[in-house]
C-alpha positions in Angstrom: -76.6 -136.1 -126.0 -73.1 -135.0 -126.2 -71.3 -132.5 -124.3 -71.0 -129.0 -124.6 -66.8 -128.5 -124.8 -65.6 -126.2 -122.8 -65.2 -123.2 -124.7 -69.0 -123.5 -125.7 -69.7 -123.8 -122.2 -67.3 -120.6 -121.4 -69.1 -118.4 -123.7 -72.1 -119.5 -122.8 -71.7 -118.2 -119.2 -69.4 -115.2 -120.4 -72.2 -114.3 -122.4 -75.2 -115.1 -120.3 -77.6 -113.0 -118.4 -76.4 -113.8 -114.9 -72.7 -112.7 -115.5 -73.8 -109.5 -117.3 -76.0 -108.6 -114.2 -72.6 -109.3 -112.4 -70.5 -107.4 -114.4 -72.5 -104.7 -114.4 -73.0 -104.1 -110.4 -69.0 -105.0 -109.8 -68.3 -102.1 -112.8 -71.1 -99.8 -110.6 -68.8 -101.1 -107.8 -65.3 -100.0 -109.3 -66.8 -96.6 -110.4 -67.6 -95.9 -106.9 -64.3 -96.9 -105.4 -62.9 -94.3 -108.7 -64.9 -92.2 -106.9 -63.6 -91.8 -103.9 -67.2 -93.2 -102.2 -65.0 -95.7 -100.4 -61.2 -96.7 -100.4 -61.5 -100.0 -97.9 -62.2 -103.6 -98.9 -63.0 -102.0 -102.3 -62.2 -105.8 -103.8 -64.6 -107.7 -101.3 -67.3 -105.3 -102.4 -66.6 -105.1 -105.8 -66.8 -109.3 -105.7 -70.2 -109.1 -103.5 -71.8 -106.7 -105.9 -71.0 -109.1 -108.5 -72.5 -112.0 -106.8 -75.5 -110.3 -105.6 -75.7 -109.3 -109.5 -75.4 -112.7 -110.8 -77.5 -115.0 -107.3 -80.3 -112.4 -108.4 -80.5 -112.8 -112.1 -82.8 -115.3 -112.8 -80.9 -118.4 -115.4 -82.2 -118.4 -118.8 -82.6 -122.0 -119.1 -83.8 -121.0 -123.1 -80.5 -119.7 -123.8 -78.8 -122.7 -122.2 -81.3 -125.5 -124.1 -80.4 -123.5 -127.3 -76.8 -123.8 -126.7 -77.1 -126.8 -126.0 -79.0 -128.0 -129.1 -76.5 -126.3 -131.4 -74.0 -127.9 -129.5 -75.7 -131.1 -130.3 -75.5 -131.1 -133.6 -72.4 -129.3 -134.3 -70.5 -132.3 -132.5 -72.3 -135.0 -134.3 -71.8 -133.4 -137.9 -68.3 -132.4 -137.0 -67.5 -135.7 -135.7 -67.8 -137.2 -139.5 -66.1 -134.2 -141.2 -63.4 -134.9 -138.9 -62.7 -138.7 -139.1 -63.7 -138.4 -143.2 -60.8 -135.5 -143.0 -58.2 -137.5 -140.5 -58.7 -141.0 -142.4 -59.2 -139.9 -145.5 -55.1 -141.0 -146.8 -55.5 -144.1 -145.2 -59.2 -145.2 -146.9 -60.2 -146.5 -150.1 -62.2 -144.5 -152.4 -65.1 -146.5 -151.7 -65.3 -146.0 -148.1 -64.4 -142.8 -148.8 -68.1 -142.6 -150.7 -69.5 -144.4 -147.4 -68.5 -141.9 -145.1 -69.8 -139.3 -147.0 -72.9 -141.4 -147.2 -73.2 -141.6 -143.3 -72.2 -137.8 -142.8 -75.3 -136.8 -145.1 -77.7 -139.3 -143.2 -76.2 -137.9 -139.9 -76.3 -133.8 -140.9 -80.3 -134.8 -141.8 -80.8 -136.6 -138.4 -78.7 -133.9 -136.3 -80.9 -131.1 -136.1 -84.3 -133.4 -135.1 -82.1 -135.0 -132.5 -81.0 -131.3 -131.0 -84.2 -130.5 -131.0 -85.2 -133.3 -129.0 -87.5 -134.8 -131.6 -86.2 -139.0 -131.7 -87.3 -141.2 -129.6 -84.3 -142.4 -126.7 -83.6 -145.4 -128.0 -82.9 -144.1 -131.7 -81.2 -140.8 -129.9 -78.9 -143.5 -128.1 -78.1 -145.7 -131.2 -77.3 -142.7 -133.1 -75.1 -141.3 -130.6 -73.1 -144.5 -129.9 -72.4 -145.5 -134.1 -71.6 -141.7 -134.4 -69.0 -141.3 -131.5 -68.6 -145.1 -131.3 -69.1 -147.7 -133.4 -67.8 -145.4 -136.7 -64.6 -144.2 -135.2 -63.5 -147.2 -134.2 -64.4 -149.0 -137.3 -62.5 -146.3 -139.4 -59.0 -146.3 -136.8 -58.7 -150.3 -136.9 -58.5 -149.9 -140.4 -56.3 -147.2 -140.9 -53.9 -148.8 -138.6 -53.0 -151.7 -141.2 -50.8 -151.3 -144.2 -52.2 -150.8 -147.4 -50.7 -153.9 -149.0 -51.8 -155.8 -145.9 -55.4 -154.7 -145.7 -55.6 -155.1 -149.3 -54.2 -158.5 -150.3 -54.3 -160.6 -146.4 -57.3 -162.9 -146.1 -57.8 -162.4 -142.3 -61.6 -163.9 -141.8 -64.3 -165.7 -143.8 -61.9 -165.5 -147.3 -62.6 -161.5 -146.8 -59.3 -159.1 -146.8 -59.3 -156.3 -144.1 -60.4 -153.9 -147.2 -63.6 -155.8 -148.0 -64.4 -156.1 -144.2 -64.6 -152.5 -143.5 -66.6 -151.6 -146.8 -68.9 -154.4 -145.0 -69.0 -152.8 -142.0 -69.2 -149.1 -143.3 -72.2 -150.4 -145.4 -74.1 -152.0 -142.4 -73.2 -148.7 -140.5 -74.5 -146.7 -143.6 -77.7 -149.0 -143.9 -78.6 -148.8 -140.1 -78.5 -144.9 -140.2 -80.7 -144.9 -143.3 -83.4 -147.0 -140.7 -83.0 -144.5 -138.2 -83.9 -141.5 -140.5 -86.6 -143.4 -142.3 -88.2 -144.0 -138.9 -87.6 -140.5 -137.8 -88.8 -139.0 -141.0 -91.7 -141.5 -141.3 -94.1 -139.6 -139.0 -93.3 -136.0 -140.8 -94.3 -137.8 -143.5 -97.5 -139.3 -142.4 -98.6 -135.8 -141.2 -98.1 -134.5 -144.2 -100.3 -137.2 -146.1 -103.1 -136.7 -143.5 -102.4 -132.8 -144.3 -103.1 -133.1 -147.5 -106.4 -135.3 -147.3 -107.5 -132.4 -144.7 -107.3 -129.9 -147.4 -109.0 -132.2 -150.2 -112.0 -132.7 -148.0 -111.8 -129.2 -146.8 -111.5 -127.5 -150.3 -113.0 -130.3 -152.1 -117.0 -128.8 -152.2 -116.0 -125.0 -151.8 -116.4 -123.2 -155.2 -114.3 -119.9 -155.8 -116.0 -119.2 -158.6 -119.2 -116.7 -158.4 
């Protein structure tokens, strides 16, 4: 999965359990030294009450999967919004629809992959044409004059501009697989759901 960046990773221990015990027994600490309880090595006692504070605070490995799913998904979502946003001068109005294509696909795949709900494989391939495969499709593009990318024949009588709506298109498609297979068993739960509930309710009468 991706990285937390730093500043989620910062608040997360700013505003974790284990640095609030800490902060707590160094603040009990510096309200002692105030009060006149001690006056020598008041900063090596104020730092081992915090560590004692924070070593005997259990880690709330909850709060750090959490972050860490929301993380997860914020990154992948944002990563499209971003390159849509950063590339969006140098695209044609038709990969312009593609993107926003993929970013849809991805926003409806994030949260199960956060979750830890796809299989490794798909959780992989998803990651990689996300972070990858999409950024690096969009940026050799961009790179190329308009007229060039428009009007050159560079490979297979394509121009550069039919090229990336062919590789945008294959990139869109493949996503599409990876949410149908995702999605497929949600489905098929709900199907054998709903025969449950016919066979269930089917010979009950509610009338008297």
């Amino acid at each position: 999965m991706p990285p937390m960046s730093l500043r989620q990773r910062l608040l997360l221990f700013v505003y974790g359990d284990r640095n609030l015990a800490g902060s707590i027994l160094a603040l009990a600490g510096l309200g002692a030294w105030f009060g006149g309880l001690f006056d020598d090595w008041w900063l090596p006692i104020v730092a081992g009450l915090y560590g004692v504070g924070y070593l005997a605070m259990p880690a709330n490995r909850q709060h750090e999967a959490q972050a860490q799913q929301a993380a997860t998904q914020a990154n992948l979502t944002d990563s499209v919004a971003r390159l849509l946003d950063d590339s969006r001068k140098a695209l044609p109005r038709e990969a312009i629809a593609l993107l926003q294509a993929i970013g849809q696909t991805v926003a409806a795949l994030a949260p199960r992959l956060a979750e830890g709900g796809m299989a490794i494989d798909t959780a992989a391939a998803l990651i990689n044409a996300v972070t990858r495969d999409l950024p690096e499709t969009v940026h050799n593009y961009a790179r190329l004059p308009t007229a060039f990318a428009n009007l050159h024949v560079v490979d297979q009588g394509k121009t550069c501009k039919q090229l990336l709506l062919e590789q945008l298109a294959l990139l869109d498609a493949q996503l599409r697989k990876m949410a149908d297979s995702v999605f497929r068993d949600d489905a098929e739960a709900l199907v054998v759901n709903g025969k449950f509930l016919q066979e269930k309710f089917h010979s009950m009468s509610f009338v008297r």
